[in-house]
C-alpha positions in Angstrom: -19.0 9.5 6.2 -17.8 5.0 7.4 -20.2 4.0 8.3 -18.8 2.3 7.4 -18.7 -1.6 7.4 -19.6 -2.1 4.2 -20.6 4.1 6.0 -20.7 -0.3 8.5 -20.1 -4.1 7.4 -22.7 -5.2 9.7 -25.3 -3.5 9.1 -26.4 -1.3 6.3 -25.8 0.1 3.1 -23.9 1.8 0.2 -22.2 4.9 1.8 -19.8 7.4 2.4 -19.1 7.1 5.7 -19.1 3.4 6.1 -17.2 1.5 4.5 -16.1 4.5 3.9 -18.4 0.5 5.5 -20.0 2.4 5.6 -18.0 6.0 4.5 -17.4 3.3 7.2 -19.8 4.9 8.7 -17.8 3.1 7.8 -18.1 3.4 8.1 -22.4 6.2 6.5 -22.0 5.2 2.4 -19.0 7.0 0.0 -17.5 8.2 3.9 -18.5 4.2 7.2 -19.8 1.8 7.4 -17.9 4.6 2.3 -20.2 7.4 -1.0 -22.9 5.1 -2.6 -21.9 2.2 -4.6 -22.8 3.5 -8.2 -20.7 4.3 -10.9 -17.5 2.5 -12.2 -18.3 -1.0 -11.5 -15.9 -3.8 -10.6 -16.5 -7.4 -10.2 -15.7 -7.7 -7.2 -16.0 -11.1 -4.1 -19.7 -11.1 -2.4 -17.8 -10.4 0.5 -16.5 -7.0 -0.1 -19.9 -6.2 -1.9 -21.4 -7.1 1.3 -19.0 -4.7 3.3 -19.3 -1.8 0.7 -23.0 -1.7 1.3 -22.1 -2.7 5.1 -24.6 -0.1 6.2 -27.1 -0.6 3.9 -27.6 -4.2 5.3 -29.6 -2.6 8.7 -31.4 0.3 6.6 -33.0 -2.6 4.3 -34.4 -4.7 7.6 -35.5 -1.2 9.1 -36.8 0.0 5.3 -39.0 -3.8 5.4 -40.1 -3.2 8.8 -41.1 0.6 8.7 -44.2 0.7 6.9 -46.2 -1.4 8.8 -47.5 -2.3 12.9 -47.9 -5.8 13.1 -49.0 -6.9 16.3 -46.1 -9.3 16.7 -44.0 -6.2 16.9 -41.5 -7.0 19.9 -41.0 -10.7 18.2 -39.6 -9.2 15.6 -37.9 -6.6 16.7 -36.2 -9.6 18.8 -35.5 -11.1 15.3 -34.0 -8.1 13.7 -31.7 -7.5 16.3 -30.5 -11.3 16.2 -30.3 -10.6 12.6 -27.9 -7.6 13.2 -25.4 -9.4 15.5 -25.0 -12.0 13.1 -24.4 -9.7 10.8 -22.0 -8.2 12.8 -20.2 -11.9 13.5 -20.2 -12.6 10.0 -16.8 -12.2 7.5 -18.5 -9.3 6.0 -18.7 -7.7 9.2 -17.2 -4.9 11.1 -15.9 -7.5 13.6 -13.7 -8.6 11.2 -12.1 -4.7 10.3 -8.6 -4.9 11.8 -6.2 -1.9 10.5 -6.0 0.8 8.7 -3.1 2.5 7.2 -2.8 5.7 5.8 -0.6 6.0 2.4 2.4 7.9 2.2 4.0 9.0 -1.5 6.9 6.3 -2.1 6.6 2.8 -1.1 5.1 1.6 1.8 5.8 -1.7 2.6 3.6 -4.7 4.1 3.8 -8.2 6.2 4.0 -9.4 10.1 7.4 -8.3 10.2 7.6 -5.4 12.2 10.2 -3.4 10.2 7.4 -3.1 7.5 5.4 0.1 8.0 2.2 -1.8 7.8 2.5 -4.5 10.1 -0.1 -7.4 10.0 -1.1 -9.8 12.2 1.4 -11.7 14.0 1.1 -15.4 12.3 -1.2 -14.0 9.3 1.1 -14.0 6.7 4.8 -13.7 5.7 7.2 -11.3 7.0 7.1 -9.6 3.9 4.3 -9.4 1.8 4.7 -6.5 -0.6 4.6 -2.7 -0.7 1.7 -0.2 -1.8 3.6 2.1 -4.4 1.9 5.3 -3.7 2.1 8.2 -6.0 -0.4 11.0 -7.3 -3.5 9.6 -5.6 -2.8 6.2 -6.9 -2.1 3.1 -5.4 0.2 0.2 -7.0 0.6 -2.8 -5.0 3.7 -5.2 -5.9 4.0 -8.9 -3.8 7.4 -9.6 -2.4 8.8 -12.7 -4.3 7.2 -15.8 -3.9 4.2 -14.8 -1.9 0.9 -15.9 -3.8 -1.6 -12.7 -3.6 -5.4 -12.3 -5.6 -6.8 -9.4 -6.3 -10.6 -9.8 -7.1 -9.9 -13.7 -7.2 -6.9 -13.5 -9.6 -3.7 -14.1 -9.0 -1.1 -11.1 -9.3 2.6 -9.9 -9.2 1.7 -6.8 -9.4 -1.7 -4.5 -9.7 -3.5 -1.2 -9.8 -5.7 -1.0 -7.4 -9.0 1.3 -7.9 -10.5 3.2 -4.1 -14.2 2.8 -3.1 -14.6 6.7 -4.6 -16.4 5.4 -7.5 -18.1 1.9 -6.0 -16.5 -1.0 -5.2 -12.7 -0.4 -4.5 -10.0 -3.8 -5.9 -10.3 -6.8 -3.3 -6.6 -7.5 -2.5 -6.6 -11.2 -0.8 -3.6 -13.6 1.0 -4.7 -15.9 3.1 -7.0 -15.1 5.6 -7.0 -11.2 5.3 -8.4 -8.9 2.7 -8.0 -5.3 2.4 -8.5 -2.3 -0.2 -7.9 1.2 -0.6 -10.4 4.0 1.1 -10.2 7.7 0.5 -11.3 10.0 3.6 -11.1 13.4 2.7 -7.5 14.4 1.5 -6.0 10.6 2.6 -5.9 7.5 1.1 -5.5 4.3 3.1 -5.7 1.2 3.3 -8.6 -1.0 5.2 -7.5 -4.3 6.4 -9.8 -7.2 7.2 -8.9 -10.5 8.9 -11.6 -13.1 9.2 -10.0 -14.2 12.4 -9.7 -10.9 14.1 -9.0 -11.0 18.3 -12.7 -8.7 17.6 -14.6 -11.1 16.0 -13.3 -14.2 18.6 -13.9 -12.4 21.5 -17.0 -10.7 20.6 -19.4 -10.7 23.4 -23.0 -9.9 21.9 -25.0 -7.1 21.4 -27.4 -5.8 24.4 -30.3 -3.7 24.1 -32.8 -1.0 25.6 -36.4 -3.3 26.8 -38.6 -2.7 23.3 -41.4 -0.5 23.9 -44.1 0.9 21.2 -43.4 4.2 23.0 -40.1 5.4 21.0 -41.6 4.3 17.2 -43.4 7.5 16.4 -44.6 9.0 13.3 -43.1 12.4 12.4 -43.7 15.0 10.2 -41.7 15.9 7.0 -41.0 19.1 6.5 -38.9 19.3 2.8 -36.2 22.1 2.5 -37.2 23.9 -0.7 -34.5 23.7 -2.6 -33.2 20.9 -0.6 -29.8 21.4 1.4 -26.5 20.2 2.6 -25.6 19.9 6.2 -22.3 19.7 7.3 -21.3 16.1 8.8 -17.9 15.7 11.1 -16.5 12.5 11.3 -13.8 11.2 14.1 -11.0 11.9 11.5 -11.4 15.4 11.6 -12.7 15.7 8.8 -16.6 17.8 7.4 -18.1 16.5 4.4 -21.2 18.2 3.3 -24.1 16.0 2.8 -27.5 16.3 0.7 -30.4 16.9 3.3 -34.1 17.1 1.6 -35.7 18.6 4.8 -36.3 18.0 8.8 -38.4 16.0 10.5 -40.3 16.9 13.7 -41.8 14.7 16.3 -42.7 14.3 20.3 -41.4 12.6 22.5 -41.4 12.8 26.6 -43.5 15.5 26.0 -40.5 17.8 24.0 -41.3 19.0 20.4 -37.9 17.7 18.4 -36.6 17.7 15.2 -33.6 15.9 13.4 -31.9 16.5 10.0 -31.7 13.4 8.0 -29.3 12.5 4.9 -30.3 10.8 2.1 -29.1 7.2 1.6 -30.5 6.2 -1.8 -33.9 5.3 -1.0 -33.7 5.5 2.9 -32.9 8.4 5.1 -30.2 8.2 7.5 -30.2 10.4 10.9 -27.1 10.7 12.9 -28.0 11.4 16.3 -26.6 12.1 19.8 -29.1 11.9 22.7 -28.9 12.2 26.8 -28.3 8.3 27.3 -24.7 8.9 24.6 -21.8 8.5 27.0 -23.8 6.6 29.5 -26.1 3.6 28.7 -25.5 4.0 24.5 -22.0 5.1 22.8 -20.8 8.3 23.4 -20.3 9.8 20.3 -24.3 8.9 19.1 -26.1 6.5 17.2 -27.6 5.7 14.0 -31.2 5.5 12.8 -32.6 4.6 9.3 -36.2 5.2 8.2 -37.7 5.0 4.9 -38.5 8.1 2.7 -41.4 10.1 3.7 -45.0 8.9 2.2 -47.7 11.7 2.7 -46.1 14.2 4.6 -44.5 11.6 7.3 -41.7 9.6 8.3 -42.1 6.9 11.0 -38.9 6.5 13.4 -38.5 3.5 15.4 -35.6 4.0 17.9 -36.1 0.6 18.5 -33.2 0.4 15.9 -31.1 2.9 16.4 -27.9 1.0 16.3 -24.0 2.0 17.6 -21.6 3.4 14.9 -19.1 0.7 13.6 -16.5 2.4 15.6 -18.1 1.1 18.9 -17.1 -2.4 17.4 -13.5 -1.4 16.2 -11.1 1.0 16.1 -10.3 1.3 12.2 -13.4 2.9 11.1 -13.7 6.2 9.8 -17.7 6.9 11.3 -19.3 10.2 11.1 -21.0 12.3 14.3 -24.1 13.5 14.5 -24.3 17.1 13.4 -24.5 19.9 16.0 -28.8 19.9 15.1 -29.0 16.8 15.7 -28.2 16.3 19.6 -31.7 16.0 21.4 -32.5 17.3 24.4 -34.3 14.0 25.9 -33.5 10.5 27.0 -34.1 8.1 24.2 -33.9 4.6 26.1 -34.7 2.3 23.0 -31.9 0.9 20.4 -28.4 -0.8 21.4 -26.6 -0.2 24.3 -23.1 1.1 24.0 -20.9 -2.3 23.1 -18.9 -3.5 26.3 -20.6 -1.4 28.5 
């Protein structure tokens, strides 16, 4: 699912959807901020390591803060959220996400010159860079003569270049842009990022529902016996079905609700849509993590539910909630929809 930034950079960890970022949830894992990062490993820069597990970066603060009340609570909640926009300032994050272009068989050629078909920034790099030989569900990129291109840190003519199916996909570098191949479904593209994105120089902070003790509630696990999948759209189009180990239940505003979680190695990660989505938060829902359930329970703190990486740009591939998972209520805790 993407998010996906890195399944997304920004923020958490290794899945589909994220950078796939994160799956780009990016990108949730392998989809935003791309599936989880296990399998064929490649040495590959911190940075894209960072991005790959983009949206594991947020489950692991929410995972350290989960288990326990501590009576400085609201400072630091304050310090988790600072933690998250610098997160999402830094190179690795979603801020920095600017293209992505989808592979067609044959060559498909590359630089600021706008007769290429992927065109990069204007002043980013030569007119012609290159071309992404595309054939069979593989990617080949060849550099244009005389341009100087690494791909994980090594200078190349020419290079295979491995997706983020398996983990993490080839780093291709020039100058100040990286990029790599993603596959979403039945496409293959190809995720650019450029540290000095108009995104990232212009970004105007993160803003936030007051914090309030009120929306961190303990729930109950309920486990599906055998355990499930649950069919997850993302705003490609596009359903992948995802491993669900049960439901939780809980109250809030006096309404009996229940979400369907998926598992994100050893968090859970809800998708969810509430009456706030469109207005105060982002419209198409936000994201929660929690930790696994100990005893029977699962404690939520919408105090961190945090916007997709597509409220921060426009090349992520992010998952929506699924049709279970739009509650009935007004959850005023979490971000605030982005440039609202």
């Amino acid at each position: 699912m993407e998010v996906t930034p890195s399944r997304g950079g920004t923020w958490p960890p290794p899945s589909p959807f994220w950078g796939r970022g994160a799956r780009g949830w990016g990108g949730f894992g392998q989809h935003a901020i791309g599936k989880s990062c296990v399998g064929r490993h490649i040495t590959a820069p911190k940075e894209i390591a960072a991005m790959l597990i983009a949206r594991f970066l947020i489950a692991a603060l929410a995972f350290a803060m989960l288990p326990t009340e501590p009576s400085n609570y609201r400072d630091q909640m304050e310090k988790w959220r600072q933690e998250r926009q610098e997160n999402l300032k830094s190179e690795n994050g979603w801020l920095t996400v600017a293209g992505l272009f989808w592979l067609k068989d044959g060559a498909n050629t590359m630089g600021a010159g706008r007769e290429n078909n992927f065109v990069l920034p204007p002043g980013s790099a030569p007119e012609k860079v290159g071309a992404f030989d595309f054939h069979g569900g593989k990617a080949t990129f060849h550099a244009a003569a005389g341009v100087a291109v690494t791909v994980n840190g090594k200078a190349v003519a020419s290079a295979a270049l491995a997706d983020d199916t398996a983990g993490s996909p080839d780093l291709l570098r020039i100058g100040r842009l990286s990029m790599f191949v993603i596959r979403r479904g039945n496409r293959m593209g190809i995720r650019l990022k450029d540290k000095d994105s108009e995104a990232r120089r212009k970004f105007a902070g993160t803003r936030w529902f007051a914090v309030s003790e009120e929306y961190r509630v303990t729930a109950k696990f309920v486990p599906y016996t055998p355990p499930r999948k649950i069919a997850v759209p993302n705003i490609l189009g596009d359903v992948e079905q995802e491993d669900c180990p049960g439901y939780v239940e809980f109250t809030l505003k006096g309404q009996q609700l229940r979400l369907d979680p998926i598992t994100e190695g050893d968090v859970l990660f809800f998708i969810f849509k509430d009456m706030t989505s469109g207005k105060e938060t982002y419209p198409s829902g936000r994201f929660l993590y929690s930790s696994l359930p100990q005893n029977g329970q699962v404690v939520l703190d919408f105090n961190q539910a945090v916007d997709p990486p597509c409220a921060f740009t426009p090349y992520a591939t992010c998952p929506l909630p699924p049709a279970q998972n739009r509650l009935p209520v007004r959850i005023e805790a979490g971000e605030l929809r982005y440039g609202h």
